[in-house]
N, C-alpha and C positions, 0 to 999 in steps of 0.2 A: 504494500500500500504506500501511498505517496501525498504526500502536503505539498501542494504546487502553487506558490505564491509567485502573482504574475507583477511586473515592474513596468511601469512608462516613467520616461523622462524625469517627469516633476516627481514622482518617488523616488526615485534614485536622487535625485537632488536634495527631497526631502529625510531622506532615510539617515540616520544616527546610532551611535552607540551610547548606552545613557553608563553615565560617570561610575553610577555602584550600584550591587543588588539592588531588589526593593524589599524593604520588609518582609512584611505581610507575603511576598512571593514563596520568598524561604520559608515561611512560615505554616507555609500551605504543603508545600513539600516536606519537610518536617514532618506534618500531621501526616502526612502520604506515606512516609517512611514505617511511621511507626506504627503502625496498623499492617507492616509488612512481618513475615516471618523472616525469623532472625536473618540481617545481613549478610554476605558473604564480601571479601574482596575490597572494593573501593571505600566504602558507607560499614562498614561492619562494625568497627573500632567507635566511628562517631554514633550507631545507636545504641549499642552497649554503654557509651557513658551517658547519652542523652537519657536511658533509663534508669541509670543512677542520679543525675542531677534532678529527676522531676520528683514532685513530693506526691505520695502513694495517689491522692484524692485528683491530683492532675492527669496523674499517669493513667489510671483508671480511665476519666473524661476520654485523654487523648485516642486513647486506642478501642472506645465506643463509641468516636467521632462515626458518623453511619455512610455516610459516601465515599464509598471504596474509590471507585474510580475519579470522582470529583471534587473539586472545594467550590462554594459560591462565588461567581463571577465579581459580587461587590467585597468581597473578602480580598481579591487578587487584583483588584484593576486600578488602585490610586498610583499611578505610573509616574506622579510626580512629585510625592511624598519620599522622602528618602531618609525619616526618620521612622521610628515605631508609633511615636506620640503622633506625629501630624497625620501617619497613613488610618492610627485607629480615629481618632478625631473622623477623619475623612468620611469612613466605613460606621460611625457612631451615627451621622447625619443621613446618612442612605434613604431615600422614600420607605415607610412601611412597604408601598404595594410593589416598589422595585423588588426588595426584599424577599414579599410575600411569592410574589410571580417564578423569581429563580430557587426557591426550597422547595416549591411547590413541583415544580419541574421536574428535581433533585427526588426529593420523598417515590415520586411517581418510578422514577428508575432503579431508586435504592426503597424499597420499603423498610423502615424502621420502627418500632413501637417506642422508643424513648419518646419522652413529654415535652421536653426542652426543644428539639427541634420544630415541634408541630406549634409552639407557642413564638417561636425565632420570628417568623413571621408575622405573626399581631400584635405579642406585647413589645415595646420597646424597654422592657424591663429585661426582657430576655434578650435583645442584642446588646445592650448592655454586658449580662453575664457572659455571653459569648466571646467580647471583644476583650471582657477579662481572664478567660482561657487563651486568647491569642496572645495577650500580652504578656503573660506567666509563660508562656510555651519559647518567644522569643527570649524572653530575659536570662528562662535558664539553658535554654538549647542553644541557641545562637548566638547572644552576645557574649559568650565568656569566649569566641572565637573574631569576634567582629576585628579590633585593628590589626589581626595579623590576615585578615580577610581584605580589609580596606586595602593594605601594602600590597596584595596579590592582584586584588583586582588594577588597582593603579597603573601597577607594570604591564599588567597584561593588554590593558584598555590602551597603552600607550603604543602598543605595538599593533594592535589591530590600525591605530589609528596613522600610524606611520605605512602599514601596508597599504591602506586606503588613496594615503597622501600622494605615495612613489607609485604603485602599482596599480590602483583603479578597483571599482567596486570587485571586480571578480577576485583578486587577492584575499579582501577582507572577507567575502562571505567563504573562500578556502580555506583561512587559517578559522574560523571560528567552529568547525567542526568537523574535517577531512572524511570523517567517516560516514557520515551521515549527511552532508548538506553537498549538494552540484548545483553549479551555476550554469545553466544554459539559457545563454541571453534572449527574450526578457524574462526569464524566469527562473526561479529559485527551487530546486525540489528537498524533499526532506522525507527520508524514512518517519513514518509515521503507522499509526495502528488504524486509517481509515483512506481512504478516498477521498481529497479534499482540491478543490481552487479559490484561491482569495485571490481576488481582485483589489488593489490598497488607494483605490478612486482619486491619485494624485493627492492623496497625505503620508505618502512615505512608510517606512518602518521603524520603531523604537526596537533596537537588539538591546535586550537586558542580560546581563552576566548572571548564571544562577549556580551557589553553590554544590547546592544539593539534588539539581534535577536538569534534565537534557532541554533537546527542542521545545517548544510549546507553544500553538498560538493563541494571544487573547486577544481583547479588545480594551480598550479603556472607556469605562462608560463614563468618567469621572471627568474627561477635556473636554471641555464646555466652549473649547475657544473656535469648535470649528462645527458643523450642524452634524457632520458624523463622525464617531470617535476613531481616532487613529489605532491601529494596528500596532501589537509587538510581540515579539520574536524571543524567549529568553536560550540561551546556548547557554554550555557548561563551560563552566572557565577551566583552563588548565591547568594541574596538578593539585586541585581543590584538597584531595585526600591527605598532603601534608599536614591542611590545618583543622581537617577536625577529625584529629587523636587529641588524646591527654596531653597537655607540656610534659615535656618527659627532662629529663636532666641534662644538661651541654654534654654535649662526648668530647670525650679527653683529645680530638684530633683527629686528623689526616690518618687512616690504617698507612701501617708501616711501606707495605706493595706499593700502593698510590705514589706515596711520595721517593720511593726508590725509580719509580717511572716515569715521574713528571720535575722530580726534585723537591726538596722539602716545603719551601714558599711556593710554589704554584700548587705543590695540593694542599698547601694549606689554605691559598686563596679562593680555592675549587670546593674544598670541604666548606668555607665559610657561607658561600656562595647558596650549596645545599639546605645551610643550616638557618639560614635567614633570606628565604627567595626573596627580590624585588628589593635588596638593599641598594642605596647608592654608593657611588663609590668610595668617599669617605666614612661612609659606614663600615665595609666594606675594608679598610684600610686600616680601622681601630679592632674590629673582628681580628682581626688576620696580625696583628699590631705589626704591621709596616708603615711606611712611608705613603699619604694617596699616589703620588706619581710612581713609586712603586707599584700599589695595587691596580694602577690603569693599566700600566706596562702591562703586567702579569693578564687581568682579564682582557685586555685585546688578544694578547697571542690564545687563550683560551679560546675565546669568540673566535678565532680566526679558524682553531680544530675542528671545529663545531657541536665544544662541549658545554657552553653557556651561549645564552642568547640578551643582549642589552636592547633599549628601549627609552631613547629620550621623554621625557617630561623636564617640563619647564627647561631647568638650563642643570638637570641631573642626568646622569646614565643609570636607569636601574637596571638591579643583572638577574637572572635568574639561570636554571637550567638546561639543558635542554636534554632530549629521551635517551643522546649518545654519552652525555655526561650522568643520566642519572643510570644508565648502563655499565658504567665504566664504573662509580661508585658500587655501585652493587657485587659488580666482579672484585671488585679488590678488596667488601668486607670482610 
């Protein structure tokens, strides 16, 4: 099956990559997650502790959330809230009968007998409670990972948008998902579990970064700035799965191999690099305690291997890894 998103001019002019997550998106997946049987692989490590962070009476909620396959479209669509507080706020004011219409829809495909959802819809006392399961769900699942999330996304965002800049739309929507997303001009496809064509009627595409969940297309009923709400796209950011494990303790170094193969400072610069993806380069330099012109030296000839990959913002290099360098690590643990 295939998600074939078609493109004319003014969308491709209009189309972006928005800055960071959105909340409430993670949030959604999150609750997707954990309604899943145990983990394997990418996500495994981060639901195991997400089941220890949440407190019994949450955890409970979470995973008697009733729509397997869905979350409500006014739960996921404030696309330009990019805090918790402004996106619930956003989602606190929702019409009842918006509300009403999309649970209603929801109930009809998921039948459930819990009380709380059938009341979601009329009382606003009950979205209320709701938005205070989302906000307990965010603060202890996903913000004890947010700034080393914010630094990944950053980097990442930086090099899509540098691919965009030098190489043209067809670059950026390659690097945003290779295995899943082809570009064939004007139109976007995408593994997907249906048969779908969106037409994006020259308002573009918002691509959202999403930690915890692949392709997806919504709508945002919430932009009011135009008579039909624009389109977005969220993709997986890459190497998500470093930051949600437990902080684990600094490792004493570069293995001994590594650095008999690259020399002791460039695996040390290489290990640094691992250990704090999306650092700059005087970050970077105090990690590694060299010299910064030192540590540029060192991560150019790295970037040159094609064991890390860099990514201007503003007037920084951030560096991270790339699959040959996180290859090369792995061989020499």
């Amino acid at each position: 099956m295939t998600l074939r998103i078609h493109f004319t001019i003014e969308d491709l002019a209009r189309t972006r990559v928005a800055q960071a997550p959105r909340p409430l998106l993670e949030v959604g997946m999150a609750l997707w997650m954990l309604r899943q049987p145990a983990c394997v692989g990418r996500f495994g490590t981060w639901q195991r502790e997400a089941f220890k962070r949440l407190l019994p009476p949450v955890r409970k909620l979470a995973v008697q959330h009733p729509w397997t396959g869905e979350t409500p479209e006014f739960m996921l669509t404030p696309t330009g809230a990019e805090t918790p507080q402004e996106a619930l706020e956003i989602v606190s004011a929702t019409p009842v009968k918006q509300v009403q219409t999309q649970v209603t829809r929801l109930a009809n495909r998921y039948p459930t007998t819990l009380d709380w959802t059938r009341r979601l819809g009329v009382a606003r006392g009950a979205l209320r409670q709701y938005n205070d399961l989302l906000r307990v769900i965010h603060e202890q699942v996903i913000t004890p990972y947010w700034p080393q999330i914010d630094t990944l996304v950053t980097a990442e965002r930086a090099q899509h948008m540098q691919r965009l800049t030098e190489h043209g739309v067809e670059s950026l929507f390659a690097g945003l998902d290779p295995r899943r997303m082809r570009w064939t001009p004007p139109v976007l496809e995408l593994a997907y579990p249906s048969q779908v064509d969106v037409h994006l009627g020259g308002r573009g595409l918002l691509l959202i970064p999403t930690l915890l969940g692949g392709p997806f297309i919504g709508v945002d009923f919430f932009n009011t700035d135009d008579a039909e709400p624009q389109r977005w796209l969220s993709f997986s950011v890459h190497h998500a799965q470093q930051f949600l494990s437990p902080p684990s303790p600094p490792a004493p170094g570069a293995p001994q191999s590594l650095s008999a193969l690259l020399g002791r400072t460039r695996a040390t610069v290489l290990w640094a690099i691992s250990q704090h993806p999306g650092c700059n380069t005087t970050q970077l330099a105090r990690r590694a305690g060299i010299a910064t012109a030192s540590a540029s030296e060192h991560a150019t000839v790295l970037r040159s291997a094609g064991l890390t990959a860099a990514a201007r913002h503003h007037n920084m290099m951030l560096h991270t890894l790339t699959a040959a360098g996180h290859s090369l690590l792995s061989a020499s643990a």
